[in-house]
C-alpha positions as CSV (number, residue, x, y, z in Angstrom):
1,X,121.4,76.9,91.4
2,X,118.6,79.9,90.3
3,X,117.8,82.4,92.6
4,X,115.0,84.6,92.2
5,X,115.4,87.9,94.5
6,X,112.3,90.2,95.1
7,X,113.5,93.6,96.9
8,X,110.6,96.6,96.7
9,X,112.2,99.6,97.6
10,X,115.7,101.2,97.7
11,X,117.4,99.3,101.0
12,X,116.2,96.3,99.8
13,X,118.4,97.1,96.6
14,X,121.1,97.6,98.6
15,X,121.1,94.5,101.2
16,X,120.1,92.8,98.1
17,X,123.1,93.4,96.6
18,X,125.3,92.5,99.3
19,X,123.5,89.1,99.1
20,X,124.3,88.3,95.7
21,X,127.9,88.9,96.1
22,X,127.8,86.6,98.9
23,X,125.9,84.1,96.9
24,X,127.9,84.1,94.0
25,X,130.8,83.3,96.4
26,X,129.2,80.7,98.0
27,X,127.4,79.0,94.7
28,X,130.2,79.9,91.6
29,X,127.1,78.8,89.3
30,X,124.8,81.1,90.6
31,X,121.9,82.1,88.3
32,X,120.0,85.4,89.9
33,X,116.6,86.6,88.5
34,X,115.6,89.5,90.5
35,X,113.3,92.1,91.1
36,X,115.4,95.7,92.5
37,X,117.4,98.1,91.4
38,X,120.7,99.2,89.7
39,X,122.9,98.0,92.7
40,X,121.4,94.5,92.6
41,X,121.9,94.7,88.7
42,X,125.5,95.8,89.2
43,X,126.2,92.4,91.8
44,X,125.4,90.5,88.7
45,X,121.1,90.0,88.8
46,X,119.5,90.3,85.4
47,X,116.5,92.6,87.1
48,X,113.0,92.1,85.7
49,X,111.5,95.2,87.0
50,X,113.0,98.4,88.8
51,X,112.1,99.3,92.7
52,X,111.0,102.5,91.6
53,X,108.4,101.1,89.9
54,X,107.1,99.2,93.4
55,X,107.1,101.9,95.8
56,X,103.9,103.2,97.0
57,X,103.8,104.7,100.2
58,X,100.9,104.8,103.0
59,X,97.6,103.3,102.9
60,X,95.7,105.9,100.5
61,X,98.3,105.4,97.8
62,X,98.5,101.7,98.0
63,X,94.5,101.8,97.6
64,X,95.3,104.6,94.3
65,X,97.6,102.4,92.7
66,X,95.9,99.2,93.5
67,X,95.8,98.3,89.3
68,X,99.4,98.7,88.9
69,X,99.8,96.3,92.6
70,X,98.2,93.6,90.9
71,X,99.0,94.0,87.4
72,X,102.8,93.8,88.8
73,X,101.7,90.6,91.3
74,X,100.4,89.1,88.1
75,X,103.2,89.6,86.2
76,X,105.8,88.3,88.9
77,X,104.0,85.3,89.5
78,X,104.5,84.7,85.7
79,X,108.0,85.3,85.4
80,X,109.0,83.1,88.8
81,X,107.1,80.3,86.8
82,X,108.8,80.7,83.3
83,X,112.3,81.0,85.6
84,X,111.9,78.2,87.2
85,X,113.7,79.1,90.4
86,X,115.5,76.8,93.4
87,X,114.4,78.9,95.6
88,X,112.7,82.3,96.2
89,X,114.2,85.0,98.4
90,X,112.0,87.6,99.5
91,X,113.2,90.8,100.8
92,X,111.1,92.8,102.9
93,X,108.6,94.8,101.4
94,X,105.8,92.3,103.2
95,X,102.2,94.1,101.1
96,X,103.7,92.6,98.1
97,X,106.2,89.4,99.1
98,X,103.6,87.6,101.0
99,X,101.2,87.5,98.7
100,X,104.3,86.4,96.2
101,X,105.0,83.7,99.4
102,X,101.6,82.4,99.6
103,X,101.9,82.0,96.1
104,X,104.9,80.1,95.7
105,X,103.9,77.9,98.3
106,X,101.4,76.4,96.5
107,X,103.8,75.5,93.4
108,X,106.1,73.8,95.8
109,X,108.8,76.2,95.5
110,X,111.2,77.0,98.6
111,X,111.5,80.3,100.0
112,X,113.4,82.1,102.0
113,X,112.8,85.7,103.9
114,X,115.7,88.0,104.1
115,X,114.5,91.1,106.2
116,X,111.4,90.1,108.2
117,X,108.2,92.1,108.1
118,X,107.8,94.8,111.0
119,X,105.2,92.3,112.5
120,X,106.1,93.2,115.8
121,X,105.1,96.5,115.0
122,X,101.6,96.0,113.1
123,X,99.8,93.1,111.5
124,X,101.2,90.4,113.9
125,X,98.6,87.9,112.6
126,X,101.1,88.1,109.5
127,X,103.0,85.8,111.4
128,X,100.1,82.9,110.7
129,X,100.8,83.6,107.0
130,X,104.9,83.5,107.3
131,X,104.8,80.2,109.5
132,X,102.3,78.6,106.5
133,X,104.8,79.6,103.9
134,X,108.3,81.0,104.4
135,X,110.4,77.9,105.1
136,X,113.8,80.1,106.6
137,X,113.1,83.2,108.1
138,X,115.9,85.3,108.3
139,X,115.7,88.1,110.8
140,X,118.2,91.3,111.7
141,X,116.8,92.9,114.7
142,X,117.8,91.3,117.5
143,X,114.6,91.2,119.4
144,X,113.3,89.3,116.8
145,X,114.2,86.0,117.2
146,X,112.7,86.4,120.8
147,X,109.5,87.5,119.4
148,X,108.7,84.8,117.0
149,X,110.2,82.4,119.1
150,X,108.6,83.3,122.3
151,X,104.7,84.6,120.9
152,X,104.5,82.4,117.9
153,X,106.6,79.3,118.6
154,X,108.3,79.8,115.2
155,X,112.2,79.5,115.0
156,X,113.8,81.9,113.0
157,X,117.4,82.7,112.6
158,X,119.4,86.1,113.3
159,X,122.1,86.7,111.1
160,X,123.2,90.7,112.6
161,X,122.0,93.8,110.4
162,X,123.6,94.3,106.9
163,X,123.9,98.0,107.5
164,X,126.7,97.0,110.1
165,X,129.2,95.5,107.4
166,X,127.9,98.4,105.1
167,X,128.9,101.3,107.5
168,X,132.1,99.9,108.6
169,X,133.1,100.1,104.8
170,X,131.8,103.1,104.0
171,X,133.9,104.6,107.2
172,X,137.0,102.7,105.3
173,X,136.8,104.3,102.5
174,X,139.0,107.1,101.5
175,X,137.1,110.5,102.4
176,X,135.0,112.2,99.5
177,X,135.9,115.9,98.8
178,X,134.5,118.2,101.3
179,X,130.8,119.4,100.1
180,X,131.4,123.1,101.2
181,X,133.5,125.4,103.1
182,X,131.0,125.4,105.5
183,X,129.8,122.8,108.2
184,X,127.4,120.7,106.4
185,X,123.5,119.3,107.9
186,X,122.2,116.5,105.7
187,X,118.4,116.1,104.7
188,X,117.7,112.8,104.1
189,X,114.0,113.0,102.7
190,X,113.8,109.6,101.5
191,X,113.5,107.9,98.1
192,X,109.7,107.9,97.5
193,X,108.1,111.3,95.5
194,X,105.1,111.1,98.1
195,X,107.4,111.5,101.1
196,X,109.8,114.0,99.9
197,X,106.6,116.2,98.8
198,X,105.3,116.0,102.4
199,X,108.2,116.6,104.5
200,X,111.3,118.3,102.3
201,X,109.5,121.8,102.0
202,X,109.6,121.5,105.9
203,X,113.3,120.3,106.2
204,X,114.5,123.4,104.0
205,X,113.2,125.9,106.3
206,X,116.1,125.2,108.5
207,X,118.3,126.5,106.1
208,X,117.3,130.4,106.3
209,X,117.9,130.0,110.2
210,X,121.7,128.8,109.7
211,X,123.0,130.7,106.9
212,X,126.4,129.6,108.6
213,X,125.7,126.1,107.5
214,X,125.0,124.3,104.1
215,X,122.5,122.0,104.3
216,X,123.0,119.4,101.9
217,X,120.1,116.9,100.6
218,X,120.8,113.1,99.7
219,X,118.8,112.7,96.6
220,X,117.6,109.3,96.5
221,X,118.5,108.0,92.5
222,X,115.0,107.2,91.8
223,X,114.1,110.8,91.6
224,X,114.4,113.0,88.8
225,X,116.7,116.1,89.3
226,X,114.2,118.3,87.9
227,X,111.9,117.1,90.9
228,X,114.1,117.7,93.6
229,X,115.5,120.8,92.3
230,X,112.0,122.4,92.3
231,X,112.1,122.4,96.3
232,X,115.8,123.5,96.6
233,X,115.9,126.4,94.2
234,X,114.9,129.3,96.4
235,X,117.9,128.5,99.3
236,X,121.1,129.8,98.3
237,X,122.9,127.5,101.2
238,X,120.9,124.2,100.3
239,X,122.8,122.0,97.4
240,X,122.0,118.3,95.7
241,X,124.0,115.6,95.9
242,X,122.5,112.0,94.2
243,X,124.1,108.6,95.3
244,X,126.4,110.2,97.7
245,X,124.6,109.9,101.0
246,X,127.5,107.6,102.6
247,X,130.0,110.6,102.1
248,X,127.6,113.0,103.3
249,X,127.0,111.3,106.6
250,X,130.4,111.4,106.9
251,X,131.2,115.2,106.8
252,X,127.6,116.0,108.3
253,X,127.3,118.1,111.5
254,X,123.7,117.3,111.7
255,X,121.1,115.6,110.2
256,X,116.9,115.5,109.4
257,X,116.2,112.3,108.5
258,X,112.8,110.3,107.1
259,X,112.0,107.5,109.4
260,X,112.9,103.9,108.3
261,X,116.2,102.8,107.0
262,X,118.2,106.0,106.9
263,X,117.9,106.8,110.6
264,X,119.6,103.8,111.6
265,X,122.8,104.4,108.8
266,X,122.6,108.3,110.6
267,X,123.3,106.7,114.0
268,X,125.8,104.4,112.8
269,X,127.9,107.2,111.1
270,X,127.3,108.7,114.6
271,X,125.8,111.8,113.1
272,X,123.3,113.7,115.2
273,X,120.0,113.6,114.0
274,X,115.7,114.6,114.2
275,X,113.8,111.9,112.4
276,X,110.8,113.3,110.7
277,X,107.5,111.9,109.7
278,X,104.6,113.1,107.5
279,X,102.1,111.4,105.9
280,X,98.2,112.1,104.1
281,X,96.0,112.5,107.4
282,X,94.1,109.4,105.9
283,X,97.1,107.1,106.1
284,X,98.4,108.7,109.7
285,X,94.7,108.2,110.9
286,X,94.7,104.7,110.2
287,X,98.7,104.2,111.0
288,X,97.5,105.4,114.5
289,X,95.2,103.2,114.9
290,X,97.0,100.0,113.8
291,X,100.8,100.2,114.8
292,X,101.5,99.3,118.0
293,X,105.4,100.3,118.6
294,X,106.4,103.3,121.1
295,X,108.6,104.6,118.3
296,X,108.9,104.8,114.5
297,X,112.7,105.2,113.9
298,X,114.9,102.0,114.2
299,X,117.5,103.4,116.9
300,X,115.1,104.3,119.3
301,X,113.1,100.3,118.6
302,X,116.5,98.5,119.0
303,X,117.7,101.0,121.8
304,X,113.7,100.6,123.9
305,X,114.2,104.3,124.6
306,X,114.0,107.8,122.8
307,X,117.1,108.1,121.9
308,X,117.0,110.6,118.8
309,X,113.6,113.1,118.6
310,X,111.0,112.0,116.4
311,X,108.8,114.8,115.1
312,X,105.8,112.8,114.1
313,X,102.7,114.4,111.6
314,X,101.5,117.6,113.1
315,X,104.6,118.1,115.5
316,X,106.7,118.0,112.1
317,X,106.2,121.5,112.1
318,X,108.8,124.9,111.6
319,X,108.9,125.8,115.1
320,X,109.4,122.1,116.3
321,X,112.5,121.3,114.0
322,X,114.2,124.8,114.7
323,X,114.3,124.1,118.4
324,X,115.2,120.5,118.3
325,X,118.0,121.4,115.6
326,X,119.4,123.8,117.3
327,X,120.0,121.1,120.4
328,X,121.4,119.1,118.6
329,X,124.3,122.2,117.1
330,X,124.3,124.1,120.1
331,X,123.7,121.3,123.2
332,X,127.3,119.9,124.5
333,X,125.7,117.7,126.9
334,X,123.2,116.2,123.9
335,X,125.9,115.5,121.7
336,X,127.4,113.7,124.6
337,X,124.4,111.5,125.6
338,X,123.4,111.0,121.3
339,X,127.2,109.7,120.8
340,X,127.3,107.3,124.1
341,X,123.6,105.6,123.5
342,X,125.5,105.2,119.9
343,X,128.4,103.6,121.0
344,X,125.7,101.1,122.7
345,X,123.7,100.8,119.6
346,X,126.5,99.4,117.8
347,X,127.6,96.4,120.6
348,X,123.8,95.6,120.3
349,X,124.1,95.2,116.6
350,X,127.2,92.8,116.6
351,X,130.0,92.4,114.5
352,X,128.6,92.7,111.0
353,X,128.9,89.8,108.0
354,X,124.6,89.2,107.8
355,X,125.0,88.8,104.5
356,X,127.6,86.0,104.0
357,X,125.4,85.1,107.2
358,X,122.4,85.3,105.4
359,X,123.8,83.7,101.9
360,X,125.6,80.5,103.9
361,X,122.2,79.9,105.0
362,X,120.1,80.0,101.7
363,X,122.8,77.9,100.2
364,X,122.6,75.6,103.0
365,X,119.0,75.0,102.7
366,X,119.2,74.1,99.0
């Protein structure tokens, strides 16, 4: 069979990945087009166009790059036709794969949704759209299924999160070389150039308040080093490492974190962590106005409570992270609280295997 696998941003390289193995277990002829990164590439995808090419972030850069959205739309839609794919896997990253959906639709070719759209969580008349044109929905939250099920009378099917089996090998895995003499606190301030401009510069002021400590930043690979280094330069206790950020979790003390993705693999290495969020006041202004979730990090949405501090725009400030950082080093009874409501976040999850989950099921409908 031909897959063709569209993944915008850097999880959806990874979960991608973890598909295509499972895929080319389940389906030993396997043929996989895809759209991602070098991990995908690596799982045996020929990949059309890189992630890092995809990723714009917030409403006012969307709106900037709006040329190079359609341009790239254009030439997807031309590729999926000279490929001639069984089906269509879409991976997230909804701006772009619904439009690809709707699309694909209309030349009669089957597709599949790995990764739902936050829906829930902001354009719920999405779901219209999905319901016209996504023929499995596969979700990994498990309030999901409830949600389309219950509000939109659309069956979908949970498969478990992929970060679970993820994890669980990561934690397997012999342990990298210690990162410093010293306890380590990871920054983790993302993989896109306009988030780690807005909230990095903020993240390294910790760093001249613990000398005792070296903080350590995860450098997504789609940055350059030269980038990156140009925040880090001027702290003698901050270091890089790039495709590391597994290993880091696991010797990490602490941890400031960029919301999405990454605050969920922090809690499930059961590192302590503040999850920080800054955008352009354009795109917060009309974020505010649109999303309709109490929280923005993925532990405290799966847990329905606050259970790790989320300094949001104008409370992402110096002050704000000291104080809550300092909790989370010097507060027994935190640490306590953090681990149990972690040790609870991981029985909601389940057991792991979403991919092969996820892969069963796409070879099933074919």
């Amino acid at each position: 069979m031909k897959y063709y696998i569209i993944a915008g941003e850097a999880s959806g390289d990874l979960h991608g990945s973890n598909l295509i193995k499972q895929l080319r277990q389940l389906d030993t002829a396997a043929d996989i087009r895809c759209w991602g990164g070098d991990m995908m590439e690596q799982a045996g995808a020929k990949v059309v166009k890189h992630y890092r090419e995809l990723a714009f972030m917030g409403f006012i850069e969307v709106v900037m790059n709006l040329r190079t959205i359609l341009k790239n739309l254009d030439t997807c839609k031309k590729d999926i036709l000279a490929y001639k794919p069984d089906v269509l896997v879409l991976i997230d990253y909804p701006g772009f794969n619904l439009r690809i959906a709707e699309w694909a639709k209309e030349q009669g070719i089957k597709v599949a949704f790995y990764i739902s759209p936050q829906v829930w969580a902001w354009k719920e008349g999405r779901v219209k759209k999905i319901k016209q044109t996504v023929d499995k929905m596969l979700v990994i939250l498990p309030f999901e299924k409830d949600f389309y099920r219950d509000k939109w009378n659309y069956e979908v099917e949970y498969v478990g999160h992929p970060l679970i089996e993820v994890v669980k090998e990561a934690r397997a895995q012999t342990p990298a070389k210690p990162f410093s003499d010293k306890p380590v606190i990871a920054l983790l301030p993302g993989s896109r150039r306009q988030e780690v401009q807005m909230k990095l510069p903020i993240m390294l002021t910790m760093a001249r308040y613990f000398p005792e400590y070296q903080f350590v930043v995860a450098q997504a690979p789609s940055l350059d080093d030269a980038f990156v280094n140009g925040f880090v330069s001027a702290y003698p206790n901050v270091s890089l490492v790039k495709g590391q950020t597994y290993p880091l979790l696991m010797q990490a003390k602490a941890a400031l974190v960029t919301s999405g993705t990454a605050t969920l693999e922090t809690a499930l290495f059961g590192v302590p962590e503040v999850v920080c969020y800054k955008g352009s006041s354009i795109s917060y202004f009309v974020a505010k106005r649109l999303i309709k979730v109490k929280y923005i990090s993925l532990v405290n949405l799966i847990m329905d409570k606050p259970v790790v501090k989320e300094l949001i725009q104008h409370d992402l400030t110096e002050a704000n992270l000291l104080k809550e950082l300092t909790l989370l080093l010097k507060d027994e009874h935190k640490q306590q609280q953090m681990k149990a409501d972690y040790a609870a976040l991981w029985t909601l999850l389940g057991e792991g295997n979403a991919s092969r989950r996820a892969a069963q099921s796409i070879v099933d409908m074919l």
